[in-house]
N, C-alpha and C positions, 0 to 999 in steps of 0.2 A: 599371537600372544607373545609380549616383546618379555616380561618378567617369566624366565624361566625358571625353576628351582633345578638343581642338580641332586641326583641321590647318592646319599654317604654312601664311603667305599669303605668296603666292610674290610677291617686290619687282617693282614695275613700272618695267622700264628708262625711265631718265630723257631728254626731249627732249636734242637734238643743240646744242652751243650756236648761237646765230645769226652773222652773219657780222656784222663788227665795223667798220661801215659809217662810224659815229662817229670811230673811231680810222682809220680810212685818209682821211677828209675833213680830220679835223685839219690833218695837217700842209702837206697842200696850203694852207688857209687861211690858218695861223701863216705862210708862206713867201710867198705872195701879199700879204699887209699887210706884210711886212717891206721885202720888196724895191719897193711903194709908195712905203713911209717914206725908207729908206734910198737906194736907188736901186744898190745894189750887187748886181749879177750873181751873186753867189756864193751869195748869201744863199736862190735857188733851190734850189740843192742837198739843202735839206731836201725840197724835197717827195718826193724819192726813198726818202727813207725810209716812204713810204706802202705800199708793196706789201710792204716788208719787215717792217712793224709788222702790216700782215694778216695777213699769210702764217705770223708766230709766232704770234698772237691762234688764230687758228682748229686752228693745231697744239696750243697747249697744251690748248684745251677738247677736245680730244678723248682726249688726254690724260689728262684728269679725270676724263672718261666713263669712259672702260675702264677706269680705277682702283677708281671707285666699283662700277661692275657686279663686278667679279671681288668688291670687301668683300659686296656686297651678295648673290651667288651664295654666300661663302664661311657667312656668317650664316642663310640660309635652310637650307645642306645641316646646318651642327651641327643649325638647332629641328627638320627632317625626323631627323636621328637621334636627336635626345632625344625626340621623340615616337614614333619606332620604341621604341628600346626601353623606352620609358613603359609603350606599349601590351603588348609581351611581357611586362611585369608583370603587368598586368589581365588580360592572357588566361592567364596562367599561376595566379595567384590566383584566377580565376574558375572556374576549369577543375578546381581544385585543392579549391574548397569546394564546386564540384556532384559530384566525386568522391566526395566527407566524406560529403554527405548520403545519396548512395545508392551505396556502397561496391560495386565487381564482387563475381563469384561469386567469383575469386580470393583478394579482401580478404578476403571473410569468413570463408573455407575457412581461410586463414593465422592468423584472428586471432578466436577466441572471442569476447572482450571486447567487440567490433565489434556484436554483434548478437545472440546466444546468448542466450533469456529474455524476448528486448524483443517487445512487441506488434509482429506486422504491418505492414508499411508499407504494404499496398496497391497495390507496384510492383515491376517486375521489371526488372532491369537485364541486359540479354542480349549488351552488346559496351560497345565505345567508336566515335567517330564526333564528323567535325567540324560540330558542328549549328549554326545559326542562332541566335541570341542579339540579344538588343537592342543597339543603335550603343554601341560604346565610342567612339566617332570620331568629330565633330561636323563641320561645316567644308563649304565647297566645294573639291575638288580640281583645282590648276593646271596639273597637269602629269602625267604617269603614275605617277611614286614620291606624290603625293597619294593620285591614283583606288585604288594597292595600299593606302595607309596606312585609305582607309577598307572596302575590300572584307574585309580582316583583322579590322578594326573590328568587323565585322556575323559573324563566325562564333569559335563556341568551338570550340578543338583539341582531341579526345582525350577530350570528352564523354561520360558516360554514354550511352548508348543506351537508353530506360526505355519500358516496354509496361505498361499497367494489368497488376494482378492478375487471373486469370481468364480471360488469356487465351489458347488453346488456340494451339503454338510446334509448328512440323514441322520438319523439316531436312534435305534433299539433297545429296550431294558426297560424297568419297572418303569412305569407309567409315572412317579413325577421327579424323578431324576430325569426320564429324558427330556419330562416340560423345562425343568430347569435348564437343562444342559442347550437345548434350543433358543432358551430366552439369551443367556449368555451367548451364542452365535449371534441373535440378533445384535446385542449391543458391541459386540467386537464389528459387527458388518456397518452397522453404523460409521465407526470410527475408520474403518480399513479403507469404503469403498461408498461410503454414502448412504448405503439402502439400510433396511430394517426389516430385513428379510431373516427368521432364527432357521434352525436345523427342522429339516422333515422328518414327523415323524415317525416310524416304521413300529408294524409289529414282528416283524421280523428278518433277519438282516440277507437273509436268500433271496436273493434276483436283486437287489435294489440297485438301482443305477444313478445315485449320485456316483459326484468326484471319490467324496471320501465319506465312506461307511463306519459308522463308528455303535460299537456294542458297550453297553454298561452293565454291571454287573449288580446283584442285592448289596456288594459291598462298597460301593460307590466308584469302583475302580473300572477303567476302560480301556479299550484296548482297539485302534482299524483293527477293521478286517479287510479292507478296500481300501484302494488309492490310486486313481488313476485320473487324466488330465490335468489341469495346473499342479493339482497337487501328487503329480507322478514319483515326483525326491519324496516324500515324506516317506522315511523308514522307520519310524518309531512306530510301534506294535500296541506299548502299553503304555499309557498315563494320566494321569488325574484330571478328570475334565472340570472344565470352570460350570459355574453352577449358580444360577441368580435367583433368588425369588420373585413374584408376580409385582409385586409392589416394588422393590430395587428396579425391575426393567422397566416398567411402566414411569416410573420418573427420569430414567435417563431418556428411553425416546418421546418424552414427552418436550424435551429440549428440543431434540431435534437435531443436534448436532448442531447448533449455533451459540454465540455468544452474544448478549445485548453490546450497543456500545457505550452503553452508560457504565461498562463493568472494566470499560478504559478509558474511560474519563476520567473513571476517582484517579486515574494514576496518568496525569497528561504527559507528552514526550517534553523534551526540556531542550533548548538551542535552538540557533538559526532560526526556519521556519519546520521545524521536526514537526509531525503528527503521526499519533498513535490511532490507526483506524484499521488496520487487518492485521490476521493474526497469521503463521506463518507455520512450519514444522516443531520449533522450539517454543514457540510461545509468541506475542506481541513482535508486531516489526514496525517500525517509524520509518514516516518517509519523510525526508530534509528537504523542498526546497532551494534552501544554502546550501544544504552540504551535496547533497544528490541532483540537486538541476544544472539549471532555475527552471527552467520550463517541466511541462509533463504532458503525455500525450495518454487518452484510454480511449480503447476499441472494444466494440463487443457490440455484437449483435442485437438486435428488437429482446427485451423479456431477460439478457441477461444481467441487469442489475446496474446499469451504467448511473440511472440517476440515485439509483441508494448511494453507493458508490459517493458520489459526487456532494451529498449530501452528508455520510458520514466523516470525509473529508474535511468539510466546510467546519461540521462540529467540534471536530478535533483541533484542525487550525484554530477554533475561538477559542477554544478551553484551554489551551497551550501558551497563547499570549496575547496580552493586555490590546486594547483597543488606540493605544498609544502606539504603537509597534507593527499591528497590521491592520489595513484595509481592506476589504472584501468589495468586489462588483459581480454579482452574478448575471448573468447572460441566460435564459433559455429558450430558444428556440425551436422548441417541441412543441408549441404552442398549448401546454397545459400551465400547472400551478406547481410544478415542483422543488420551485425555491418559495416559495409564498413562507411556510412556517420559519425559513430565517429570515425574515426581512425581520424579526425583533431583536437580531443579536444586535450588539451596538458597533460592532465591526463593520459592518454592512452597509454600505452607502448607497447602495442600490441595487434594488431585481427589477432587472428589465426584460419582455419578454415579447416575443412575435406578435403577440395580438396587438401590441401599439408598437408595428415595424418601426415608424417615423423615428421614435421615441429611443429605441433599441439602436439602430443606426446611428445615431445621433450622441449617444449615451459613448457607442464606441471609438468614434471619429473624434470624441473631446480628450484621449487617450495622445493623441498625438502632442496638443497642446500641451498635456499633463506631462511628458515626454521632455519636454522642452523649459519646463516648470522646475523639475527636478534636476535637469542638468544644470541651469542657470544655478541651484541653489549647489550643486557640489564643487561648480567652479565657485562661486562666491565664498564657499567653507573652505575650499584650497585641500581637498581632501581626494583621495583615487575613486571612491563610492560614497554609497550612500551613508554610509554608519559614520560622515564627519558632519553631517546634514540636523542629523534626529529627525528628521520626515520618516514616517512610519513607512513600511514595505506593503506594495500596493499587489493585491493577487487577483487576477482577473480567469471566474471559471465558466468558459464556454457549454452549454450543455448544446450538444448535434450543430456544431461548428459548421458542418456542411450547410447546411440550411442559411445560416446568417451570411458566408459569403455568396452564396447562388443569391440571395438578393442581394446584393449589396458588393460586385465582384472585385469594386475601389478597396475594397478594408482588406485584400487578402495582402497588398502592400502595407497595408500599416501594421499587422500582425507578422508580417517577413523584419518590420524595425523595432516593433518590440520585442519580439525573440533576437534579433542582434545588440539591441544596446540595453535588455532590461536588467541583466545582471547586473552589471555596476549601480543603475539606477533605482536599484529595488524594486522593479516590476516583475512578477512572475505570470506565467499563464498556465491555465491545467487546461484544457483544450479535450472535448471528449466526442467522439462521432461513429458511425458504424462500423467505416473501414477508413481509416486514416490514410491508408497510401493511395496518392491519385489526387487528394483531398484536400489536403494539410502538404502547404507547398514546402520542396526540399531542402530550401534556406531554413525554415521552421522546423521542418523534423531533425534536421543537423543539430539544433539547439534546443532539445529537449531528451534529454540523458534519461527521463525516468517514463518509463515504459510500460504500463497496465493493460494486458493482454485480459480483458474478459473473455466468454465463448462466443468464439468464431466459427465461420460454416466451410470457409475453406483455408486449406495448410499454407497456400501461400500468405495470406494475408495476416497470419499467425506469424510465419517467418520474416516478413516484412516487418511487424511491428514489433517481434520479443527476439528474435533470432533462431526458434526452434518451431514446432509444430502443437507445442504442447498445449497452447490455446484454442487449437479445432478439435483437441481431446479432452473437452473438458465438459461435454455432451451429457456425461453420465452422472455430472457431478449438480448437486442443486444449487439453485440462482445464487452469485454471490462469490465464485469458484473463479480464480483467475491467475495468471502465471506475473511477476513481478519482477520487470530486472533494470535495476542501476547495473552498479558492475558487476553481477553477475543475476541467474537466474534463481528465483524462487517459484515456490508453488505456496498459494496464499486463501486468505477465506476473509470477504469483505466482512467487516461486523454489523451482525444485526439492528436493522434501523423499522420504528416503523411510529406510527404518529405519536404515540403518546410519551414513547424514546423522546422524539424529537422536542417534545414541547416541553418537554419535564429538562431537557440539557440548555437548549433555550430559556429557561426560568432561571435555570442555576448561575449561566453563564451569565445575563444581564444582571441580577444580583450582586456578583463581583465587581460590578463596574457599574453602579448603578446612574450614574450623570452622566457617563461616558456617551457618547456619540461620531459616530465615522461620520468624516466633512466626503461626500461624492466629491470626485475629481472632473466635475461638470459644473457647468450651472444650469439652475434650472429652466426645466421647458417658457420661451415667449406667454407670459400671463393672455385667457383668454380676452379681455378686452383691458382695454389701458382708460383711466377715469381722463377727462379733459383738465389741463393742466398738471396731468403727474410728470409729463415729461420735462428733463431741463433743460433749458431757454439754451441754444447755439450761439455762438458769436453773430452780432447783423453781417451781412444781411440772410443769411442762415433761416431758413423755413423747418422747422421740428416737424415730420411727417409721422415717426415712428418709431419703433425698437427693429433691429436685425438681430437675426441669431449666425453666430460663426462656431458653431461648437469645438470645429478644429483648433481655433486658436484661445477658446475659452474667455471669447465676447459678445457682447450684447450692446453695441454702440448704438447712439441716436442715428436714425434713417434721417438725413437733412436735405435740404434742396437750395442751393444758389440761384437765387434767383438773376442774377449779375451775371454768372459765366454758364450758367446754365437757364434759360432764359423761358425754354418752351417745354412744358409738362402735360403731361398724357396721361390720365388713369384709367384705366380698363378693366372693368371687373361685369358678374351678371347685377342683378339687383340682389342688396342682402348681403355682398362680399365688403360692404366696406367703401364702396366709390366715393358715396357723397361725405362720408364723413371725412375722407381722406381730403378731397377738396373743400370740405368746412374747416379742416387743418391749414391749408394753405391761403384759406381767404383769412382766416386769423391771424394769420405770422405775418401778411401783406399788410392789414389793416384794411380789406376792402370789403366788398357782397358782392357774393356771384349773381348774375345777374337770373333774374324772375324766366320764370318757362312760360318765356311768349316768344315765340318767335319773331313779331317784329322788332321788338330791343333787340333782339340779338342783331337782326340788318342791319338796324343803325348806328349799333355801337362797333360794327366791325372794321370803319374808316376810320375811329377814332383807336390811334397807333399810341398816342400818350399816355393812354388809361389803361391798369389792369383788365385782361379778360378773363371773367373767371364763369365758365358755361359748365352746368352739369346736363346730362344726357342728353349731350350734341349730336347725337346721330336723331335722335328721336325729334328735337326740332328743328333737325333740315329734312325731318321728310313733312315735317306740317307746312311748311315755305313752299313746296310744289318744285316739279321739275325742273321751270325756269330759274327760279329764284333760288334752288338748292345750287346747282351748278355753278352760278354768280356768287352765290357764300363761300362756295368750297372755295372760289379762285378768289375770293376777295381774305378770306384768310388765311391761303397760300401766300398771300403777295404780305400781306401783315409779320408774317414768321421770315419772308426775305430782307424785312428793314431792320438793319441792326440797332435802330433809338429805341423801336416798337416797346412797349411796357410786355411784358410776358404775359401768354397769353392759356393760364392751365384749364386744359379741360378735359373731361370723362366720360367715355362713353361705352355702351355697351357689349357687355363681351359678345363673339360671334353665334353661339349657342349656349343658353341659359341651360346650367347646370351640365354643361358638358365640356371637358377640358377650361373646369375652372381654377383661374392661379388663384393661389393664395396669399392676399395682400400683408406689406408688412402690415405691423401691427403698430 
């Protein structure tokens, strides 16, 4: 308590004046030299006035005394009452902020906002009670209205009454005081420690072995009788227990002790890339992106809440800022559907997920190209980052990270260069997996400041990833409980997400931006088949075979064939993949016809060096030619491909085992 008050010092009554010994000799002496001098009788007569000058002298000091005492009484009782109600201030403000901090079951039953969502306090507040407090009242006391001023001093009125969490509450007394007095334990236990366990209740308070025993009276007043275990300190004997009825408690644990997150939506975080998605010991906490990354790493075990999580994130990023500003790629590699409900925000330019690996690999590997996209545009803007650009900031949110590089172990380098160059470039990544360390290589965990500890199974990998342990103790707390640290640690409560949350923030948020749509930082998958003549004509003598896919570099060039410095083509596929039309592409571009499946055209035309050969399933008609005459083919079109005039000679044949280790033809 830093505002002490001091107690007035009571005035000390002042000496009696003395008796006026001077002035009563006086006039005797004046009178006695006179009547020396002068010799005149009368001139005596002064000294009579000596008793009468005492006798006013000694009147008026007393006089003054009683004057002064009544100012001096009158001055001490005002500083006694401006320190009275000084002191009602402090104790009323003290009483008022240890209320705030640990809110009755009452408050929080009345008021969601109070507590709904927040981590755990660890305490249980089970009444009010005038408790013991350090001296607001300094001073020795003079008088009795002192000794009250500082006994008042030493207690706060109306106090919480607070028991550790964990600790087992009984209750004796008229049967619905004590119902009430138990439902009130339950909703403080709620809030303290999770559960929604109220007080047991007793017919009588002999032998019971909870922690703390508590008797109520017909007059509503209570009083331990017991206290031992966590609640060993508790010294207070008597005080007002909290008291809820059946309908009050039944709607607060009908919460749950959760907050939706649509009830932090209405209220989006504001800057950077801020979002409002868990709540914290005060109330709502925003996590920045900007301010707090760039990167962000969350761990937590199977069941504790990793893809709500991930998803109430996602919501809050959309609802926070325009579709102009950020870009969404979800990633999940869980192989379920837990980003499916946002693939309608307009932020969202793509859920890619394990069941089409190809697609997901492919989706991530065009991140490099997009890399190289964004830097060329901030040198070209002559600016240090992104924000000289106006290219919106790109967030890429891995669901079970492990999984995507165990296949794929090439990308765990390209996610080591986007966590080093994405800050400037406006790339961030949230990245989420079982156990991060071991996993999430240490150039990446180096650059990612923001740390979400869900429940973990053991301390080290707690301390690995938040710097404490307090994520392997988060066991007791329900799904959604997680420890939070930028620069420094939190204890936090994911917000409540669940489908119809979700699709109801999805409506809202596409609403606001109803045209808007996130351009993917890919392009899209090779179309299954390509119509005949969709593709554009190459410079001569250039053969159009195809589309490639480069997704690294964020291309899709024509597959061509030089017929001139590349002379002899080979296509191999089973039947069904593409062969023949591949070499129906190349007899088009030549302008000739592959030749008919007879094998003796093919004898005859394999001396003629001038002409296009165009043969489809060449192996298939050197086995109809016979042993002889296969062998004779083979060398007579080996010796064809050694003349460098020869016309080119493409031909296709079949793969070595149909439908087994089949490529896949361009397109």
């Amino acid at each position: 308590m830093t505002d002490r008050l001091a107690v007035p010092v009571r005035p000390v009554p002042p000496d009696p004046p003395p008796f006026p010994l001077i002035g009563v000799l006086a006039p005797l002496v004046l009178a006695a030299g006179m009547f020396a001098v002068l010799r005149t009788p009368t001139v005596l007569l002064l000294a009579v006035f000596s008793p009468v000058l005492a006798i006013a002298a000694v009147v008026d000091g007393r006089l003054q005394l009683r004057r002064r005492r009544r100012r001096d009484e009158q001055r001490h009782d005002a500083a006694m009452g401006e320190a009275e109600r000084a002191l009602e201030v402090l104790r009323s403000t003290a009483s008022a902020a240890a209320t705030a901090a640990d809110p009755g079951p009452a408050a929080l039953a009345a008021d969601a906002a109070a507590w709904a969502g927040r981590p755990p306090t660890g305490r249980l507040v089970i009444g009010t009670a005038d408790l013991p407090c350090p001296p607001m009242v300094s001073g020795v006391a003079g008088d009795e209205r002192g000794r009250a001023l500082l006994a008042a001093g030493a207690v706060l009125p109306d106090a919480p009454l607070v028991v550790p969490a964990g600790t087992g509450v009984a209750v004796a007394g008229p049967a619905p005081l004590a119902a009430a007095f138990s439902r009130a334990v339950a909703v403080a236990r709620l809030r303290g420690e999770g559960g929604t366990d109220g007080a047991t209740l007793l017919a009588t308070t002999a032998g019971a072995g909870a922690d703390v025993v508590v008797e109520i009276g017909p007059d509503g007043g209570a009083r331990v009788v017991h206290a031992s275990g966590p609640a060993a300190g508790c010294g207070i004997r008597k005080f007002r227990p909290a008291l809820l009825t059946a309908d009050v408690h039944a709607a607060a644990v009908d919460r749950g002790g959760e907050v939706g997150l649509g009830a932090l939506l209405d209220r989006p975080a504001t800057g950077g890339l801020a979002a409002r998605f868990l709540l914290g010991p005060d109330g709502p906490v925003d996590v920045d992106l900007v301010a707090d990354g760039p990167h962000a790493v969350v761990g937590g075990t199977t069941g504790s809440g990793k893809s709500a999580l991930l998803t109430a994130w996602v919501l809050a990023l959309a609802a926070a800022h325009p579709p102009t500003e950020l870009v969404l790629l979800l990633v999940d590699c869980k192989g379920g559907a837990a980003f499916d409900p946002l693939a309608g925000l307009p932020h969202v330019a793509g859920v890619v997920t394990d069941l089409d690996a190809e697609e997901a690999e492919r989706a991530v590997a065009s991140l490099a190209a997009e890399l190289r996209r964004r830097e060329l545009a901030v040198r070209e803007a002559g600016g240090a980052d992104l924000t000289a650009t106006g290219l919106p900031r790109l967030v890429v949110v891995v669901d079970e990270y492990r999984a995507l590089v165990d296949r794929a172990p090439e990308l765990a380098a390209l996610f080591g260069d986007l966590a080093a160059r994405g800050r400037s470039l406006g790339v961030h990544l949230v990245l989420c997996t079982q156990r991060p360390v071991g996993v999430i290589r240490e150039d990446v965990l180096a650059n990612c400041p923001i740390r979400i500890g869900l429940r973990v199974q053991d301390a080290a990998d707690s301390r690995a990833l938040v710097g404490s342990d307090e994520a392997a103790l988060l066991g007791r707390e329900p799904v959604g409980g997680a420890v939070l640290r930028t620069e420094r640690r939190t204890r936090v409560r994911v917000a409540a997400v669940d489908r119809d949350a979700v699709h109801a923030a999805v409506v809202t948020i596409r609403a606001g931006s109803p045209r808007a749509r996130a351009e993917p930082p890919w392009l899209p998958p090779l179309p299954a088949r390509l119509a005949p003549g969709s593709l554009p004509l190459p410079p001569a003598p250039l053969v159009a075979l195809g589309l490639t896919d480069l997704p690294d570099e964020q291309r899709q060039p024509v597959l061509a064939w030089d017929p001139v410095r590349q002379p002899r083509l080979l296509v191999v596929g089973d039947p069904g993949t593409g062969r023949s039309t591949a070499l129906a592409a190349v007899a088009a571009g030549l302008g000739v016809r592959p030749l008919p499946p007879d094998p003796a055209v093919l004898w005859d035309r394999l001396p003629e060096v001038e002409r296009p050969l165009l043969v489809d399933d060449l192996d298939h008609l050197l086995d109809r030619l016979g042993d002889t005459h296969r062998t004779a083919a083979v060398e007579r079109l080996a010796a064809r491909g050694r003349v460098p005039a020869a016309a080119p000679p493409p031909v296709s044949v079949r793969g070595a085992t149909a439908g087994a280790g089949r490529p896949r033809p361009p397109r």
